[in-house]
Each structure stands twice: as C-alpha cells, then as structure tokens.
N, C-alpha and C positions, 0 to 999 in steps of 0.2 A: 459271296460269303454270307451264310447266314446268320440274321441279328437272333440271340436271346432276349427276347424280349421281357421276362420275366425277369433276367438280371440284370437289363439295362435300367427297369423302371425302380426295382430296389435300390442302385445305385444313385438315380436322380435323386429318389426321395430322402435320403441320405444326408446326399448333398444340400437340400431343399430343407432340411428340417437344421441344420449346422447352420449352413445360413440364415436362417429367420430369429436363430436363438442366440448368435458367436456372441450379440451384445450383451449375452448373461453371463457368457464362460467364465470364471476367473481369470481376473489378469494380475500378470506378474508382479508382484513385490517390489516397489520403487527401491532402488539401491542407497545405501547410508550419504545425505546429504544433497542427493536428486533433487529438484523441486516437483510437487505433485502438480500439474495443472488441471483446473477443473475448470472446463466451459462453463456451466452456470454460474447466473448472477452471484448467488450465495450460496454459503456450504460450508459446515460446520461435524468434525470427525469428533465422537465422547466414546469414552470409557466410561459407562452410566454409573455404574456399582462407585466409584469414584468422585465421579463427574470432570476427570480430567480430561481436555483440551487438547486432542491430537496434532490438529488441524482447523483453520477456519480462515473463511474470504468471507468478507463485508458480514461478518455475521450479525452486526445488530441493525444493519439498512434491514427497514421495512420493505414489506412488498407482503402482496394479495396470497393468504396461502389455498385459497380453494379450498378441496375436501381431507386436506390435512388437519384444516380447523375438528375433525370428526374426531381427533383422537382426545380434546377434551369433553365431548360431548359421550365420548366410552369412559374417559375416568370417573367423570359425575358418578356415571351409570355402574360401574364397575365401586365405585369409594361405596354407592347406597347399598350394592350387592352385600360387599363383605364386610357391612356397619350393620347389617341386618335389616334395613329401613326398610328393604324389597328385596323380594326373593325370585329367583331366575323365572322361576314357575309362576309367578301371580301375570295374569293376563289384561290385559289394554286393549280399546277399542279406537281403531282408526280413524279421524277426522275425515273432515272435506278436503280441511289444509292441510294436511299432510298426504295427504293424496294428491293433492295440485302440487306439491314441490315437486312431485316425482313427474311430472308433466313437462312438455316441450323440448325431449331429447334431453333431459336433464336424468344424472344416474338413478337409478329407482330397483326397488325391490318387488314392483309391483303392488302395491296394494290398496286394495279397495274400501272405500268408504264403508266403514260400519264392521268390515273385517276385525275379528276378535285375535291378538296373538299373543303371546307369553315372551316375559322381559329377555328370554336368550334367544327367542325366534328375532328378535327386533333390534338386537345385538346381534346377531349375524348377520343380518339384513345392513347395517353398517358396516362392520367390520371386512364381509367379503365382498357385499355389492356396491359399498359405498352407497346405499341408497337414502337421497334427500328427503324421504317422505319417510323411513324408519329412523331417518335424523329427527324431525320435527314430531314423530309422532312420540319416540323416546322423552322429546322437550317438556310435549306437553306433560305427558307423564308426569313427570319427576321435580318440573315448575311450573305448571298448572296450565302454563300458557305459555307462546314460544318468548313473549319480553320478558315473563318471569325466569326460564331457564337462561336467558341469555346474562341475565343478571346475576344468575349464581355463573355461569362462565367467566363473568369479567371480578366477580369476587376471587373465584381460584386461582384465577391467573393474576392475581395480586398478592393472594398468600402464594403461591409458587417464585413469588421474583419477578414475575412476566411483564417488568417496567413498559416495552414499547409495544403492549397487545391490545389492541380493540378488539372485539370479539362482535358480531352486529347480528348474528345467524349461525343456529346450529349446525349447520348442514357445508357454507363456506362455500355459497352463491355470492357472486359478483353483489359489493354493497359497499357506497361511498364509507371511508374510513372503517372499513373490515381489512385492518393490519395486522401484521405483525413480521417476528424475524427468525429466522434461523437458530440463532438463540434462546430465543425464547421457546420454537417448538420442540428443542432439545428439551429443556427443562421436563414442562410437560410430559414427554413421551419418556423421560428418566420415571415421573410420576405412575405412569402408566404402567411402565413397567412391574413396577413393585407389586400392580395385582399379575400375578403372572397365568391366572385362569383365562385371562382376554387373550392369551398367546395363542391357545387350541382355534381363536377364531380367526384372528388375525393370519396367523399362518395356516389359515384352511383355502385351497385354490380351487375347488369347487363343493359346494352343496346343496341340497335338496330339501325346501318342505312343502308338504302336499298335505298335511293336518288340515282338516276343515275345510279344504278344496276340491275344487274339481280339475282346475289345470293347477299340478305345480309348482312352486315358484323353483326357479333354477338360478344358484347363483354363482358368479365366478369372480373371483379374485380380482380386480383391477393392477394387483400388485402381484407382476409376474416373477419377478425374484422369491418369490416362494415357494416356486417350482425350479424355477432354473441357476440361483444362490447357494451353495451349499449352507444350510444351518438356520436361512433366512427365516424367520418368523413372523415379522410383522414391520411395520407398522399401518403405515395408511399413505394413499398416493392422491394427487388432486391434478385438476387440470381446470383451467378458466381461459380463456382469452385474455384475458386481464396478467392473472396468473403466470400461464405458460405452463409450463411441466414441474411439478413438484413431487417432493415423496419424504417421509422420515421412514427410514429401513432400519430393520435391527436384525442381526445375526450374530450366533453361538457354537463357538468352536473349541471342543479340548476345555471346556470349562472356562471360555474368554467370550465376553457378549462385547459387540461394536452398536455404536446406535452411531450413524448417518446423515445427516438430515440435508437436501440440496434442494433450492429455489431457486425458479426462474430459467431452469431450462428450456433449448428451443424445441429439443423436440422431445420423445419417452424416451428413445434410443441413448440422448448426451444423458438425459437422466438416469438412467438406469445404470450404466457404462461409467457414469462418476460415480454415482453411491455405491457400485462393486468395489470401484477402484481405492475408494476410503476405507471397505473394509476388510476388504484383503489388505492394504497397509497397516493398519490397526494389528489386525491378526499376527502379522508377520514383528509387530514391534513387542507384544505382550505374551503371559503365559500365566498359567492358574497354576497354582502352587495351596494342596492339602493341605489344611492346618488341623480342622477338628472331622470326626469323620462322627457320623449318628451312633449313639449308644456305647462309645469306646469309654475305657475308662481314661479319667482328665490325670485325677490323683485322691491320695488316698487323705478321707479325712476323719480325724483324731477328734473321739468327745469326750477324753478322760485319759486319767493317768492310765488305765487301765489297756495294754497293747493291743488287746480284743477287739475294745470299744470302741468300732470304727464304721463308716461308709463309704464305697467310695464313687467318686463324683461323676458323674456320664452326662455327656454332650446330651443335648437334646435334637439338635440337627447338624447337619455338614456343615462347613465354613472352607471356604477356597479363598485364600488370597491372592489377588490379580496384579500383577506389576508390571513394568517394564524387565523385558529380558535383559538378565546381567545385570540385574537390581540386587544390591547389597546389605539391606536394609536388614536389621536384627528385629526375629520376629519371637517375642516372650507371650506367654501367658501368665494370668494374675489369676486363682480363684478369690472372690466374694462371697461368703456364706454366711444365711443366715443363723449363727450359734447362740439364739436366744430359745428357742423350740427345746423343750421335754421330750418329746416325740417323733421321730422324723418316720415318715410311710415311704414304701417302695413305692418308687414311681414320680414321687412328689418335687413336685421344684421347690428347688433350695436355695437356689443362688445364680450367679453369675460368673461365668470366664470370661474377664477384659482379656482382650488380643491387644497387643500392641504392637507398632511398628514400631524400630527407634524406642524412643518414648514418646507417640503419638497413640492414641487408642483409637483402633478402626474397627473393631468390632465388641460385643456384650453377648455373649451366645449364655441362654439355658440351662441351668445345670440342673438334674435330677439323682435325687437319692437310688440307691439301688436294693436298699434292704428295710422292713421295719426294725428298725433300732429304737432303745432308750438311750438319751441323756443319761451318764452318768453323774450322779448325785454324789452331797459332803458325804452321805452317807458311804456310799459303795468307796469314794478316793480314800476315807479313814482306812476300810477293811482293806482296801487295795498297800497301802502304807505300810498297814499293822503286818501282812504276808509278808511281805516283803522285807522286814526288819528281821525274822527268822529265817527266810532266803536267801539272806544275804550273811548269815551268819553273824548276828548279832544280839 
C-alpha cells in the first residue's frame, strides 16, 4: 500500500501543533458551586474595572515575583507618558548597566552600550521581551539612577495599597527581600490598566526594530496567551528559580476584562492552564451591559421658561456596566449641570452624568453641549410671560 506522504506529514503537523498549544485552548466553564483547583502557590481572579474578587488562594503570602515586578516599572513609565513628563518619542542612551542586566542568560532586548532608543522602543523592549536591560535602562531614565527609580516603585506601591511589596529592582532579578503577593500585583496591574495605550504592547506576540542598527532586534512575547488566549492582551510573565512560574494575564471579552494573576507555579504549562482557567471562569460568571454609548443624546436640558430654550446633553464617551449574570441591580442616571454659564458652545462640557447602581454611584461620565445657546435672561422670561398672558387668552 502506498503511504501519501504529503498527507501523512500535514496530518502529524496538525497533531504536533494541538499538542504543544492544548495548554492554551480554552477550558470549560467550572459548573455552579464546583471548586476551582489551581496548582500554584498563589492566585487571585479580579474584575479590574470593579476590583471584585472572584477567586483567590494564599493571595497576600509573599513570594518572589520575577519579571512580573515589570509591570510597575511600565506604570511609572506609562503614568510619565500620559502626565506629559515624557513623551514616547524623546530618546535615551543605554548604559554599561543596563546592558550587563541583560547579560548571563538573563531576558534582554539586546542592547548595546551607548545605543541611542526612543521611550516606546524601550517600552517594547519590556513589555514583549521582558528585557532587564530596557528595564534598568527605562529606570535610569525616569529616576536618574536605578535606587532612585526603585524608590519611586516602593513610593507607588504605597499609594496603590501595596502593604506587603518590597520592590529591590526594576527588572524582578533574584534579590533578598524583593517581595510581594498576588494581591498586591493585582492592584497594580488594575493601575496599569487604566493606561490602556501599554495594551498594543503588551498584547503584541512578536516585533521588530532595526532603527539605528545593523542587526535587528527581534522580539517575542514571553507571554504566550496572547497568541493562544482568546481576548488575551497583556499583562507580564516572570520566571526565577527562586520564583517559579508566574504571570498577571488580562483578557476582554464581549466588553468583560478578567485580570488573573498566579505565583509560584511549577512549571509554564500549570501556569498558563490556571490563568486560562480563572478566566474563562470569570467570563462565564459576568457580562457588559450598555448604559451610555459616545455622543447619544442623555436628556434634554431647559435654560428658561422659554420651550425653545434648550440643549441637549451628549455623553462624551461609552460607559458599559459589568456585573455578575442575573444581576438585579437598578441602574439610574442623575445629570449635573453647570447652569451658572450665559453662554453655553457646541462641543463644550458642561457637566456630568452620575450612573448609579442601587443607590451606589459607579460612574461620572462627561457631558457636552450640543448647540451654541444663550442663557435666557429676566429680560427674554418677562417677554416670554408677557406672550403668553395673550396666548393664553387673558
């Protein structure tokens, strides 16, 4: 009998490619009242936008996060972006030291002493390579030196809550009392979230810059759930010996983001395989429910007795409310207007729409005028009056 060869080898590779990824596949939706088991040490399931609490094991034991630590060394980096302190574009020159973190099989972006790059080139350089030498060379940057940076790390992680975090190194190299928990890198990575521009890098699984070079650099993703995760975007994955396997993952589905976070796994395989499994649970308990959609009108708002004299009020961006499925909660809006203005301009914000849950207030969205209007005046309400006394037949 003769073999096809050309279908038999499609077939292996098939098989070959299922197999080396099955621990990405989606797994099934724990059943109502199932216990979830997660092999690693620690593990902690959020609803960021909220910051409710799905799930968690040992989540405030410390342990060594490795190059998890990176994702506050991108918030820094990302909070300076969009304060205006620095701009993606403005360029940095590479140290000695920042070139030796990247040394002795340690992650690295490649880069060479005196090498010139631009704050998103070196923000990629983290975000997809996990590289220790764009960690420390971002540090010096932005705290002159890496104990200056590491000092504003352990300042943020104070203003964030981050009670049980020592911070020792930007980068999240093996170093006595460089702790923290599962909790704590929730917090954080909820922080991170809110710049949502470090998503395009975080969720980028391979890239290229060859600016200013002769070989290069090539970098790939550490965090394979961004290929193989439906929705996955980010966050950041580490490994130490010390460590073990760690990752905070975040993925968005149907307008539902899950953030993840597991420590201490044995190998990538239990880690990746639990942080799927927390959030396809999450997915399967939540669901994004429309409240304001960009530029719809909210309601109509009155600046005089006059029925004319009016504008009316327009979101200025989306608003999705996230709950638990089979969530009952009564959802009002309130507008806030400023009705002190003579003048209101198209375009202009004016105010605010409280959302409310219950009577809980979970959101403040924008509101913009849609016309230039006048205030109506004592003057125009007399005349409006005086019409009206003959209109009315009197």
């Amino acid at each position: 009998m003769k073999l096809n060869f050309k279908k038999l080898i499609s077939v292996l590779s098939i098989f070959t490619f299922l197999a080396a990824q099955s621990v990405y596949l989606p797994l099934e939706a724990k059943a109502e009242g199932e216990a979830i088991k997660v092999e690693a040490s620690s593990a902690i399931l959020m609803e960021p936008i909220t910051g409710k609490i799905i799930f968690e094991k040992n989540p405030h034991e410390k342990f060594a996060p490795a190059s998890v630590t990176k994702i506050m060394t991108m918030l820094i980096a990302m909070e300076a972006v969009d304060s205006g302190k620095i701009k993606l574009t403005d360029k940095m020159t590479v140290s000695e030291n920042a070139k030796n973190k990247g040394k002795n099989g340690n992650s690295s972006m490649l880069l060479d002493t005196g090498e010139i790059r631009t704050v998103e080139e070196i923000l990629k350089g983290i975000a997809i390579a996990s590289g220790n030498d764009a960690a420390t060379a971002m540090a010096e940057y932005l705290g002159g030196s890496e104990e200056g940076f590491v000092k504003m790390m352990n300042d943020r992680a104070q203003e964030l809550g981050m009670k049980n975090t020592t911070f020792k190194n930007p980068s999240g190299l093996s170093a006595p009392g460089h702790l923290t928990t599962a909790y704590d890198i929730a917090l954080m990575s909820m922080e991170l979230i809110k710049h949502p521009a470090v998503l395009k890098y975080t969720g980028t699984y391979m890239e290229t810059i060859s600016e200013g070079r002769k070989s290069p650099i090539g970098l790939v993703n550490h965090n394979k759930l961004v290929r193989f995760f439906k929705g996955c975007d980010g966050l950041k994955t580490g490994f130490t010996n010390e460590a073990k396997y760690c990752i905070s993952a975040t993925a968005v589905r149907d307008g539902v983001r899950m953030l993840s976070v597991i420590m201490g796994a044995p190998t990538y395989k239990v880690r990746n395989r639990d942080a799927s499994m927390l959030m396809n649970y999450g997915f399967s308990k939540f669901e994004s429910k429309k409240i304001l959609t960009k530029d719809e009108d909210i309601e109509k708002v009155q600046l005089g007795k006059n029925e004319n004299n009016f504008f009316m009020a327009k979101a200025t961006e989306d608003f999705n409310y996230v709950a638990e499925r089979g969530n009952k909660d009564k959802i009002t809006k309130k507008l806030v207007v400023n009705l002190e203005k003579k003048h209101y301009n198209k375009g202009e914000v004016v105010g605010v729409c409280e959302i409310y849950s219950n009577e809980n207030i979970i959101a403040k969205i924008n509101i913009y005028c849609d016309r230039d209007i006048k205030k109506s005046g004592l003057l125009d309400n007399l005349k409006y009056n005086f019409r009206n006394l003959f209109n009315n037949g009197i």
